[in-house]
C-alpha positions in Angstrom: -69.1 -44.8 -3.9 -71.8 -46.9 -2.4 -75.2 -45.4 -1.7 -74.9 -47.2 1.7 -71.3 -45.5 2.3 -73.1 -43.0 4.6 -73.2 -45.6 6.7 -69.9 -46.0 7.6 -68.9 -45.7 11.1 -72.2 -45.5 12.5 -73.7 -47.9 15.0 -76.7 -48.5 17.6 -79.4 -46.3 16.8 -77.8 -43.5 15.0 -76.8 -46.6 12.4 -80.5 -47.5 12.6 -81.9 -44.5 12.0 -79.6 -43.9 8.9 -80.6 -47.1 7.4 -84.5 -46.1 8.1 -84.2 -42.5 7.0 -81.5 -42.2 4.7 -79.8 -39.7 7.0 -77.4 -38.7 9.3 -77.5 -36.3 11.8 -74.9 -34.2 10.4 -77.5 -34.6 7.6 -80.2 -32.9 9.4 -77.8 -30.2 11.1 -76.9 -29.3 8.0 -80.5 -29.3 6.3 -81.8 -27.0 9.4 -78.9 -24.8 9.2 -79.9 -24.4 5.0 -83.5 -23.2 6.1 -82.4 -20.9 8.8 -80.3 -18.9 6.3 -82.6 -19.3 3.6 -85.3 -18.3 5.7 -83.2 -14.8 7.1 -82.5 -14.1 3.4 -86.3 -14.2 2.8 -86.8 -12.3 6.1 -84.5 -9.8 5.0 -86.2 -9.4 1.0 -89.5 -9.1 3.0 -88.7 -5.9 5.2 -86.9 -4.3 1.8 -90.5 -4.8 0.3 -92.0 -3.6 3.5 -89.5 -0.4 3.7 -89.4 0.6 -0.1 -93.2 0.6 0.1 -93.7 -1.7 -2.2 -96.2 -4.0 -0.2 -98.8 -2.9 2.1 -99.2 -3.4 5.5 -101.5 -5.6 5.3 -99.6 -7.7 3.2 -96.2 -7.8 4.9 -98.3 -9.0 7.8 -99.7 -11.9 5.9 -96.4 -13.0 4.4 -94.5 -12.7 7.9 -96.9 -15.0 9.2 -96.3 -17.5 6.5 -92.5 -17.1 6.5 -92.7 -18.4 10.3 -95.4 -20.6 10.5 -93.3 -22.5 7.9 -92.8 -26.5 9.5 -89.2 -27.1 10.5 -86.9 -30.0 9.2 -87.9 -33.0 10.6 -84.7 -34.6 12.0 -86.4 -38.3 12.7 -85.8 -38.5 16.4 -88.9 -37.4 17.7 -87.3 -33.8 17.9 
């Protein structure tokens, strides 16, 4: 397989943006679909911390704003 076989069937500017960012937009769905779950399972480890007690307030604060304020996927479009 060809690292340009990606490619195929693609034309216009979904072709060009392929070639420019080594993508496709089934690429980036699937990329922003990854960090949505990966970022519910993190969600979902945080408010077990949260209820078990094992972080403080304080803390569970501070890492909820991280875990949002994380930059989504850039998908190359201006999106």
């Amino acid at each position: 397989m060809s690292e340009w076989d990606f490619l195929w069937g693609l034309s216009g500017k979904e072709l060009e943006d392929a070639m420019t960012s080594g993508m496709t937009e089934e690429d980036y769905l699937y990329l922003e679909d990854r960090e949505r779950k990966v970022r519910k399972e993190e969600w979902e480890k945080l408010k077990a911390l949260r209820d078990s007690g094992q972080i403080s307030k304080e803390e569970f604060k501070n890492r909820k704003i991280a875990l949002f304020s994380k930059i989504a996927p850039f998908r190359g479009k201006g999106e």
